[in-house]
C-alpha positions as CSV (number, residue, x, y, z in Angstrom):
1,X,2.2,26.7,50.1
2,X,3.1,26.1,46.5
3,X,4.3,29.5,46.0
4,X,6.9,29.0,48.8
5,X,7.9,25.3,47.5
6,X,8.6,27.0,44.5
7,X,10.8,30.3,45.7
8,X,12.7,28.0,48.1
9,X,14.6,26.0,45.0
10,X,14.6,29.5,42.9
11,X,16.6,30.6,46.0
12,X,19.3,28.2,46.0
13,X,19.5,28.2,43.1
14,X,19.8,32.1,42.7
15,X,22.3,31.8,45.5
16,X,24.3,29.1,43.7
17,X,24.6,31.0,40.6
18,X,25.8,34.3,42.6
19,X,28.1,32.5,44.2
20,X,30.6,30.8,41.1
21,X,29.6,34.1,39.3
22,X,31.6,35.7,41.6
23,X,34.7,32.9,41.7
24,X,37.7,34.1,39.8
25,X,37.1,31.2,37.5
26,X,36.1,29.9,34.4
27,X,37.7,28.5,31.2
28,X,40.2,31.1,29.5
29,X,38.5,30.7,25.8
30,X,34.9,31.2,25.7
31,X,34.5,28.3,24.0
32,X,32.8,26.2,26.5
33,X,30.1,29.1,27.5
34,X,27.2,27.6,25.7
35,X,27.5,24.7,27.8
36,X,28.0,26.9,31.1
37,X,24.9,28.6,29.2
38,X,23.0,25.4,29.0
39,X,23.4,24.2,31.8
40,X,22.0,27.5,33.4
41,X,18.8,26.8,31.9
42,X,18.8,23.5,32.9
43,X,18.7,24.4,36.4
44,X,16.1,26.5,36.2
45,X,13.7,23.9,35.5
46,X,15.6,21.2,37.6
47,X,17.3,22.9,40.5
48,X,18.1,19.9,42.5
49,X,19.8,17.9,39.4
50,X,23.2,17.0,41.1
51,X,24.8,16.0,37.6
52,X,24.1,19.6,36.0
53,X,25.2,21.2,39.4
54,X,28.2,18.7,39.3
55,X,28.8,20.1,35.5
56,X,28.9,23.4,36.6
57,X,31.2,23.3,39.5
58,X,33.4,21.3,36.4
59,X,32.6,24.4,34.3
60,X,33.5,26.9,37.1
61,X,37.4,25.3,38.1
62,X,39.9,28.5,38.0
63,X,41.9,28.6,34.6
64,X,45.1,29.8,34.2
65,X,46.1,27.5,30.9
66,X,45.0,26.4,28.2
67,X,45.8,22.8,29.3
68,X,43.4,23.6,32.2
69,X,40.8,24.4,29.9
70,X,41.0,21.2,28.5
71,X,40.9,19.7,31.3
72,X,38.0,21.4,32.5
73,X,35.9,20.1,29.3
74,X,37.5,16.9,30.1
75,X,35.6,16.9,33.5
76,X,32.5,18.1,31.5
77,X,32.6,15.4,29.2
78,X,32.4,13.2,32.2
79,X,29.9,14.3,34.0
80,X,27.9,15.5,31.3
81,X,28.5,13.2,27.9
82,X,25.3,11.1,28.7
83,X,23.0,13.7,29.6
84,X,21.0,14.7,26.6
85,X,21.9,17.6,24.5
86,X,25.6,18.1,26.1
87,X,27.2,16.0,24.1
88,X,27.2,17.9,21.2
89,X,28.2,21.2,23.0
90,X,31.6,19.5,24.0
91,X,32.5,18.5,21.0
92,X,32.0,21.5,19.2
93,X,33.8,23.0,21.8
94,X,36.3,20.4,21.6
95,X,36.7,21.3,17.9
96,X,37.0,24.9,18.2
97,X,40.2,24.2,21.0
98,X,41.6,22.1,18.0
99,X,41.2,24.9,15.4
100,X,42.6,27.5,17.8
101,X,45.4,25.5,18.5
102,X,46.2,25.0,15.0
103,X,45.9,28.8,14.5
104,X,48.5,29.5,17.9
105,X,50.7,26.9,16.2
106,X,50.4,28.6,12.5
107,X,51.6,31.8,14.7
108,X,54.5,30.5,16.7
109,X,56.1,29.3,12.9
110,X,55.6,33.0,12.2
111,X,56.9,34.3,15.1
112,X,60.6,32.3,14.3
113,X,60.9,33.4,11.0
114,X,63.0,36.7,12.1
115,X,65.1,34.1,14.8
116,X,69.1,34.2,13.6
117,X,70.3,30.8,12.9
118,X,71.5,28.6,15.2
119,X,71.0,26.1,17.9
120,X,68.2,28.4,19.5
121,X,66.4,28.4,16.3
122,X,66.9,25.1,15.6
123,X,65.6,24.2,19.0
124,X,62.4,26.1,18.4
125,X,62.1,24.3,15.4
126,X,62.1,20.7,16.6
127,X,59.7,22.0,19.7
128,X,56.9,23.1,16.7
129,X,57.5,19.7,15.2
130,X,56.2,18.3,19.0
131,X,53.1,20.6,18.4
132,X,52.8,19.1,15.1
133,X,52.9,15.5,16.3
134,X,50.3,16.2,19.1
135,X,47.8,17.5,16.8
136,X,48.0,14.5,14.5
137,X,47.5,12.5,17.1
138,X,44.4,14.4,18.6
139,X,42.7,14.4,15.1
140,X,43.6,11.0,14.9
141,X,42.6,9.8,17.9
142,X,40.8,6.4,17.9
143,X,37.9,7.9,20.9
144,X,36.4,11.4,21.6
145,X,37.8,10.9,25.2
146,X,41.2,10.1,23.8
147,X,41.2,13.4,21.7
148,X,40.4,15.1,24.9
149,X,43.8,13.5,26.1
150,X,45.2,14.9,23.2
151,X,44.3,18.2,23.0
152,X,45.6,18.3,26.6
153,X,49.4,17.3,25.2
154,X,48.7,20.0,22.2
155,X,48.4,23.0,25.0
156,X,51.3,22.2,27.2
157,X,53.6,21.7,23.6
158,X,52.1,25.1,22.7
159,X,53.2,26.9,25.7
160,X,57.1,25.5,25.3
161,X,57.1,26.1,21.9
162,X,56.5,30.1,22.6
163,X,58.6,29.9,25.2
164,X,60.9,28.2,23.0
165,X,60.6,30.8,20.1
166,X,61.4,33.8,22.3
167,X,64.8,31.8,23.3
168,X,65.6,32.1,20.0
169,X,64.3,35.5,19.1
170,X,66.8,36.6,22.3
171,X,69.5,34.9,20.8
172,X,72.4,37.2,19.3
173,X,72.8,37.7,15.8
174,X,76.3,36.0,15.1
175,X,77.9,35.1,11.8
176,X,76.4,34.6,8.4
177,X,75.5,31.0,8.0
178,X,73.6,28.6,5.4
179,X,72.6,25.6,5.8
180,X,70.7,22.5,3.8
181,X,70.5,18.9,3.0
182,X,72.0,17.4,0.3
183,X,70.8,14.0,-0.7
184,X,71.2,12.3,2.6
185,X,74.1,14.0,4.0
186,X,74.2,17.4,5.6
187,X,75.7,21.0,4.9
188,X,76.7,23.2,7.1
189,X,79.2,26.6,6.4
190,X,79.5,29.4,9.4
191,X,82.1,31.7,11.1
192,X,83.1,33.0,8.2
193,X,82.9,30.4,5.5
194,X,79.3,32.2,3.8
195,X,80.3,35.5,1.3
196,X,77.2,37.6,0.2
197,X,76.4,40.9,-1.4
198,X,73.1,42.1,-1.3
199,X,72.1,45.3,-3.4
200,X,71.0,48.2,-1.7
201,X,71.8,50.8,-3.9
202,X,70.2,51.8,-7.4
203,X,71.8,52.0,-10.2
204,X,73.1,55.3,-10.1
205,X,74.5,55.1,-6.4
206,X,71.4,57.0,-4.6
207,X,71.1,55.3,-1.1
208,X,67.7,54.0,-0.2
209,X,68.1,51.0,2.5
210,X,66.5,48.9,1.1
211,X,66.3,46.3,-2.2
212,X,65.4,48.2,-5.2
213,X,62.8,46.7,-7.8
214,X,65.8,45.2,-9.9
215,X,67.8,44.7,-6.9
216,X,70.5,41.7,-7.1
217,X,71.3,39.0,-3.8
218,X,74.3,37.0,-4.5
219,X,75.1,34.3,-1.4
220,X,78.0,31.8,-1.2
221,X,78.8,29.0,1.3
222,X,81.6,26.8,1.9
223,X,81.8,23.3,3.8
224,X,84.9,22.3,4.1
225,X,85.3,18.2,5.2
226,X,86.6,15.2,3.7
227,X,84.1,15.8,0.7
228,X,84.6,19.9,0.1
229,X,81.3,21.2,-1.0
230,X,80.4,25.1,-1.9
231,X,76.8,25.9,-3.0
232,X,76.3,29.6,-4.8
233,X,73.0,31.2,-4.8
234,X,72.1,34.0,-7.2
235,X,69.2,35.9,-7.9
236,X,68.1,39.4,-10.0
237,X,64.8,41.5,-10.0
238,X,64.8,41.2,-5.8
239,X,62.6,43.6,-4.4
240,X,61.9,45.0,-0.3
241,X,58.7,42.7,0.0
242,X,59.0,39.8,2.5
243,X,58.0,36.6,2.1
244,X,58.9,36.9,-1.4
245,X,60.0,33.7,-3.7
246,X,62.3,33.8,-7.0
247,X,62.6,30.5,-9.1
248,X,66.2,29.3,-9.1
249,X,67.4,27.5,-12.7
250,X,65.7,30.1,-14.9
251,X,68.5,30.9,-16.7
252,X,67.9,34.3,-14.8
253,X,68.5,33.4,-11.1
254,X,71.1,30.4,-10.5
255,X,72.0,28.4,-8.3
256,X,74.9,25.9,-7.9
257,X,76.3,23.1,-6.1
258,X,79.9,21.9,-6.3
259,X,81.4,19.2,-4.8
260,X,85.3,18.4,-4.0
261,X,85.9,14.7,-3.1
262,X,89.2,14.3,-1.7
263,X,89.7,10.8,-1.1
264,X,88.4,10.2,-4.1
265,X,90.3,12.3,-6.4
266,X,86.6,13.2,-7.8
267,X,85.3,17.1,-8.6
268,X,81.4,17.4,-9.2
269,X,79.7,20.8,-10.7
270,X,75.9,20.5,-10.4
271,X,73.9,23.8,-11.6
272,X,70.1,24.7,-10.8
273,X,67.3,22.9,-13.5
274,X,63.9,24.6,-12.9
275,X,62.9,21.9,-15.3
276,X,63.8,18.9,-12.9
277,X,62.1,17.8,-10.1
278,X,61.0,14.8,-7.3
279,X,59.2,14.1,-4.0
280,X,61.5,15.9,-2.6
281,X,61.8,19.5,-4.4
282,X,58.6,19.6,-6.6
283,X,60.1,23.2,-7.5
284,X,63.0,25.1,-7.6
285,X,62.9,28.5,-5.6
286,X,64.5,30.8,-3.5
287,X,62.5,32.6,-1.2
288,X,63.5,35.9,1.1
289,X,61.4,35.6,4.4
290,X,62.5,38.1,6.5
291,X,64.4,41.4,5.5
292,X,65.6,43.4,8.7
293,X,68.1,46.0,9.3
294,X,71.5,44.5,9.5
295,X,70.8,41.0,8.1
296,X,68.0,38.6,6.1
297,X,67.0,35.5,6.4
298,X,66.4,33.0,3.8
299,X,65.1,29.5,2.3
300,X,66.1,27.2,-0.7
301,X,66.0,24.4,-2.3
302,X,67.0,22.9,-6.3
303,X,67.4,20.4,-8.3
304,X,70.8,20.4,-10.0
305,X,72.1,18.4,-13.1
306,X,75.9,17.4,-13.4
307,X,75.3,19.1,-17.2
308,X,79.4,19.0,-17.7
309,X,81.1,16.2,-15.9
310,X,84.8,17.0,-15.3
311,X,85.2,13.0,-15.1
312,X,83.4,11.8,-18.6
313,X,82.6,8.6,-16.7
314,X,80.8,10.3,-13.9
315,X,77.7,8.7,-12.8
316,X,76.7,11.5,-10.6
317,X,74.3,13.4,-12.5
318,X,71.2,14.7,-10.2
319,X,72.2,16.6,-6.8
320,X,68.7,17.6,-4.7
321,X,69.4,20.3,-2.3
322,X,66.7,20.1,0.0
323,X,65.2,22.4,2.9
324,X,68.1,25.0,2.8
325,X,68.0,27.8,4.9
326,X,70.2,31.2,5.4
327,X,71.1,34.0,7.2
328,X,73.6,36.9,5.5
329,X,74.3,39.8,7.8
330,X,75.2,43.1,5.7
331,X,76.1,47.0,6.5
332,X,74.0,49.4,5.1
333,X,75.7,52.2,3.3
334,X,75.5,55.4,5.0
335,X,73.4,58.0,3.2
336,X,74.9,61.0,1.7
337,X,74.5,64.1,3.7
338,X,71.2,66.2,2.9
339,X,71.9,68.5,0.2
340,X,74.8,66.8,-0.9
């Protein structure tokens, strides 16, 4: 009699596990198995224990997302928080979602890098901002239920901020462009208004596609309103390695700003001071991020002193050119014939 009071239970329990084994479920990340794994054992010793079979049905809801992961430990959380020993297990899952997120996220920047400028990249890069905001506000999050919440908003921002970043990836190439904040007010210089000549030769004319070790980039940009304003970029010793970053203000690599006020009647020349900085550029650099085929993509940003005022009674000394950002499209020279 005991032995079939005891295989009876083992039974359905045997017949329970077979049958969400076989259920195209389960979380996406593995994650949450070693609470699926706990709760196994639980149910070994208590086969009738409605909250751990409740917990695994939770465990066991089809995923297709990674918002439906979430809120499959959600459910667990739940039904499981004040059962001994589970608690634990969903946070530490909850903490490897967060990390993982923070890694897709760390990607998706990545991914944009090569995107050509423009309203698709710009797009993208206000949708990452979103993913920023929602993880601040998981790991800030006043409860452990309201980080769950949270994480939940973190995956569905993740999935449009791929989705987001292949828009702009798709997007064609189009002009050269540069743009960058200045002070407060904003610059801007496309269809035709950016000049650059990057070095892809070495010195004595022998064509290898790429930037040699002493290799020169030279980019110009024009934004032409009320107040005319150019800024000129120019850096030596550029090599083919991407991310790379130059200093600007050196004395080597330079960088100015120069500013036309109209109305005014007032002309500003502002050059690059490695030796200045603030909150907002604690350094002076220029930095190559992405080096393809027919065009590169860049970042900037300097401090520049009015060192020679054309109006002696100029007060405008300090110009801070802040989060600049470029793309110059170039033709590579054709190689010489073999043998030649």
């Amino acid at each position: 009699m005991k032995m079939r009071f005891l295989v009876r239970p083992l039974l359905c329990l045997a017949s329970l596990l077979a049958l969400v084994s076989n259920s195209s479920a389960d979380p996406i990340l593995a994650f949450q198995k070693p609470i699926e794994n706990q709760l196994t054992n639980d149910l070994v010793a208590n086969p009738g224990n409605r909250t751990l079979i409740n917990g695994l049905n939770a465990y066991r809801k089809p995923s297709k997302s990674l918002n439906t992961d979430i809120t499959i430990l959600r459910n667990l959380n739940k039904t499981l928080a004040s059962t001994a020993g589970y608690l634990t297990l969903i946070e530490t899952a909850a903490n490897d979602y967060q990390a993982d997120f923070q890694s897709r996220r760390d990607a998706i920047v990545q991914q944009l890098v090569p995107a050509p400028l423009g309203v698709n990249r710009t797009a993208a890069r206000l949708t990452i901002a979103t993913v920023d905001k929602a993880i601040s506000n998981a790991v800030n999050a006043a409860s452990f239920s309201t980080r769950l919440v949270r994480l939940a908003t973190v995956a569905s921002k993740l999935s449009s901020a791929s989705n987001s970043v292949q828009r702009a990836l798709r997007s064609p190439l189009g002009f050269s462009a540069m743009t960058a904040n200045i002070g407060r007010l904003s610059f801007e210089s496309k269809k035709g208004s950016v000049a650059g000549s990057p070095n892809f030769q070495t010195d004595d004319g022998t064509f290898i596609g790429e930037f040699t070790t002493n290799g020169t980039l030279s980019v110009s940009a024009f934004d032409n309103a009320s107040i005319a304003r150019g800024i000129l970029l120019y850096v030596q010793g550029v090599g083919s390695n991407v991310p790379a970053i130059y200093p600007l203000g050196d004395g080597q690599n330079l960088a100015y700003y120069d500013a036309l006020d109209i109305p005014r009647k007032a002309q500003y020349h502002f050059q690059a001071d490695n030796t200045m900085t603030n909150a907002v550029v604690p350094v002076s650099y220029l930095s190559i991020d992405f080096l393809g085929s027919n065009y590169l993509i860049g970042t900037f940003a300097f401090v520049s002193t009015n060192i020679a005022p054309i109006i002696p009674t100029d007060t405008n000394t300090i110009a801070t050119i802040s989060q600049g950002e470029f793309q110059l499209n170039f033709r590579r020279a054709t190689p010489p014939p073999v043998g030649e």
